[in-house]
N, C-alpha and C positions, 0 to 999 in steps of 0.2 A: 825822160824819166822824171821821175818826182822826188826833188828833197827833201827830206825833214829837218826842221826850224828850229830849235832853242836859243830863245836868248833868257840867259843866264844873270842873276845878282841884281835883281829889280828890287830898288828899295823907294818906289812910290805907285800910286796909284794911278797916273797920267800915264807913266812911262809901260802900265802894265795894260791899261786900253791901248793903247798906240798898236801894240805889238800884236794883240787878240785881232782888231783892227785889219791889219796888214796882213794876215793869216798865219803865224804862225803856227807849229803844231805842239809847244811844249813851252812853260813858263818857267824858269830856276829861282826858286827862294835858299838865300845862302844861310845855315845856321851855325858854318864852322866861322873860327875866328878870320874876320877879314875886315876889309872898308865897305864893303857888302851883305855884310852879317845884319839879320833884321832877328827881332825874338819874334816868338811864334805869335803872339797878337796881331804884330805890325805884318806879316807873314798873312795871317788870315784874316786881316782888313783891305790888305791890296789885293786879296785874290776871290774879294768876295762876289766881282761880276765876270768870274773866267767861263767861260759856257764847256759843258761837261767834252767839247769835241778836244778842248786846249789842256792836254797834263799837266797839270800842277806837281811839280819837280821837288821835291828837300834835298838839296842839296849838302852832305855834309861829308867830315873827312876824320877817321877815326874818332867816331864821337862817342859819350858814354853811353853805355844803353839806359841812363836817366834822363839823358835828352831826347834819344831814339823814343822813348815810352811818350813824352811828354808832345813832341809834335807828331807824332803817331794818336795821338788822342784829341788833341785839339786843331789841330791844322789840318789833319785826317789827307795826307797827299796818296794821289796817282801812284807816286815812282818815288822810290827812296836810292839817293845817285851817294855814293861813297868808295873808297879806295878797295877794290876788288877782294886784299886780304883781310879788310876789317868785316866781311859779311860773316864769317865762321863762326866768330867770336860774339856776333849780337843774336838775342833772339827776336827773332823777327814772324807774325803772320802768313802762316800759306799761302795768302792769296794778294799779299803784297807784292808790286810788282819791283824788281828791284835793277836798277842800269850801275852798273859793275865799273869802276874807272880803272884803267890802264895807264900805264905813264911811260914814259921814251925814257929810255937808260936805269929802267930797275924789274925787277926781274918779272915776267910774266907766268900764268896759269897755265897747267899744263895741258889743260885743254880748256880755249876759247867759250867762251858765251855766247848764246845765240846773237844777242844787241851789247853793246856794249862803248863806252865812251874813251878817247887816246886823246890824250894831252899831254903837254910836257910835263916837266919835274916837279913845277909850283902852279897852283891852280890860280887864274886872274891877274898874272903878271905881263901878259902879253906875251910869253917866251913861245913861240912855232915849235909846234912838236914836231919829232921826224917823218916827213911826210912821205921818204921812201920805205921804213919800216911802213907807215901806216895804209900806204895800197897794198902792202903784203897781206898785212892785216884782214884790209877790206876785202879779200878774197875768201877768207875767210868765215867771215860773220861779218853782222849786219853792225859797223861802226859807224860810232859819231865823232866826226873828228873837232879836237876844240884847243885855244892855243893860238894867239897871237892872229885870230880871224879878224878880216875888215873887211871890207865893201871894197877897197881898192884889191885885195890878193884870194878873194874869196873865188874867183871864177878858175886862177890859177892851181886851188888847193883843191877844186872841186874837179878839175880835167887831169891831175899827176893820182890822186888815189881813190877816185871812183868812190865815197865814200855811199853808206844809209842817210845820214846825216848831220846838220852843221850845228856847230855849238858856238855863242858868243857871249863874251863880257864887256872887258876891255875896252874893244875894238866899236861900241857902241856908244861910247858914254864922251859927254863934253870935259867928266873929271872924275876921278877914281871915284865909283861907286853912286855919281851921276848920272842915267841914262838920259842918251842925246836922242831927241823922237827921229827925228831928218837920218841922223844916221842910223837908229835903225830900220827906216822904212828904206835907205839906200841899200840896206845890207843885204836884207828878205828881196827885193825887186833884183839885187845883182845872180842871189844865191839863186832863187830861181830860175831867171833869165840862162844859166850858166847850165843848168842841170837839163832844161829843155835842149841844150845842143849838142847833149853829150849821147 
């Protein structure tokens, strides 16, 4: 089978070739508060050679809808990824595509999402979601599991919950909010590698 790829909280230009590079299928610009957080310029200057096959992700986490407006306008993203209950409350485009986040230990939707992303409690802390809820999950609809991933436990998390596909931050960078190229071209080579045996 085929995994799908996100690496997550690219705050340069190098680290976001590397990744196109190595085939990813989805890039994450973070606009909520973090050590990953870039404003929407820095946002739409690293993402200005992603070729239309690689979604350009905005990442963000109960944000106001004066920020929702603003890189909705300027950064113009693929996929708008934020905390599943904050979608109600924003007004958002028809035909924006939207990845709904899910979290281990707080309460879920009552009925799933077609695609949808499971991580733990804090987004970019490294913390492993629960990966026996999340093959439940993945039975379900098409998850992306994210959460304490790396190249050394990514083939493990890839064979216990069958996941759509893999999400990274953390797990790639030489320092919070650093991305490491080597590791992430070990991660994409492992993720793959992993999903072809399954």
């Amino acid at each position: 089978m085929n995994i799908w790829i996100k690496i997550c909280g690219m705050t340069n230009t190098l680290a976001v070739n590397a990744a196109v590079d190595i085939g990813v299928n989805a890039i994450g610009f973070v606009f909520a508060p973090s050590k990953r957080q870039v404003s929407v310029q820095q946002a739409s200057e690293y993402a200005t050679n992603i070729p239309a096959s690689v979604m350009r992700i905005a990442v963000m986490q109960h944000p106001s809808q004066a920020l929702v407006d603003e890189v909705l306008k300027i950064f113009k993203p693929d996929v708008l990824q934020t905390d599943w209950e904050d979608v109600a409350g924003l007004q958002l485009p028809t035909q924006l595509e939207i990845l709904p986040v899910l979290r281990a230990g707080k309460p879920l939707p009552s009925e799933l999402p077609k695609r949808f992303l499971f991580e733990g409690s804090v987004s970019g802390s490294g913390e492993i979601a629960d990966w026996q809820l999340a093959a439940q999950l993945a039975m379900q609809g098409e998850l992306i599991l994210a959460g304490g991933l790396r190249a050394q436990n990514v083939r493990d998390a890839i064979t216990q919950v069958k996941p759509f596909g893999v999400d990274v931050s953390s797990g790639v960078e030489a320092a919070p909010g650093i991305k490491d190229i080597n590791k992430i071209i070990e991660f994409v080579n492992a993720a793959q590698a992993s999903a072809e045996v399954i």
